[in-house]
N, C-alpha and C positions, 0 to 999 in steps of 0.2 A: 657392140657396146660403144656408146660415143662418149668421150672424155674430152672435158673442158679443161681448158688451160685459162685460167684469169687470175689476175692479181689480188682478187679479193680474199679475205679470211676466211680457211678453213675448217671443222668439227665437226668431229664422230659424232653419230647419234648418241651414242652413248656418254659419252662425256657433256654433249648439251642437254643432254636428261638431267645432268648431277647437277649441272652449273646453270641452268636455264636461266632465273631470272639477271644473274650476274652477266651473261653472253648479252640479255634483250635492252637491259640498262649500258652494256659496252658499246652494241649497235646504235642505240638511244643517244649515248652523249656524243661517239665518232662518227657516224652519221655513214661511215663504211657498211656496207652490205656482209652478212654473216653466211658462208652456204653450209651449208647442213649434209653431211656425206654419210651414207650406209654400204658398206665393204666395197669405198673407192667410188660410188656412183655417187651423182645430186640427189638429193632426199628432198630438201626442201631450201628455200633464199628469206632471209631474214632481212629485210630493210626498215628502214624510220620512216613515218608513216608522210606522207604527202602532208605540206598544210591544208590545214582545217580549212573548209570553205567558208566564207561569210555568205551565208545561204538566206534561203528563210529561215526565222526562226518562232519558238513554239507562239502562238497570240499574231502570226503576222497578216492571218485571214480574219481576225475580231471587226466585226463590223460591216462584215461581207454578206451574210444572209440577209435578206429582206422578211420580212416578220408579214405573213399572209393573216388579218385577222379576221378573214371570211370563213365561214362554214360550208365547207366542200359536201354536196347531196351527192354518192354513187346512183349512176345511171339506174340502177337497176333497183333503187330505195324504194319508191314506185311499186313494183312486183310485188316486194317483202311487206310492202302495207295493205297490198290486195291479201295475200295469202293472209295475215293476221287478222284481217276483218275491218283494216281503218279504213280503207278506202281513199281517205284525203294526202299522201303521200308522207304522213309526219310519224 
């Protein structure tokens, strides 16, 4: 069994079950890490989430595709107009 020694705040599972959103809002505003313990071991670590990336965002590829306004003929159009009876590939 490995036991951690750190100065971060601790709670039973059971007690973060009753109080969950009150612990996520505590983590939330102290910015302190929450551990989560089940009979004395780590369960789970509750932290405030990293900043948000300024990333892409949704619309930031608009204008990216090129607009093909030819008519693609499959290789094999040909065959399909023999087998039909046209003959001229249309």
């Amino acid at each position: 069994m490995t036991w951690y020694v750190s100065a971060m705040k601790t709670m039973l599972v059971s007690e973060f079950k009753a109080k969950c959103i009150g612990a996520l809002k505590g983590v939330h505003r102290s910015g302190e890490p929450l551990l989560v313990t089940l009979r004395g071991a780590p369960l789970a670590e509750v932290r405030r989430p990293a900043a948000a990336r300024a990333g892409v965002r949704l619309g930031a590829q608009r204008g990216a595709i090129i607009e093909d306004t030819g008519v693609a003929v499959p290789p094999f159009a040909e065959d399909w107009a023999e087998r039909d009876g046209r003959g001229d590939g249309s």
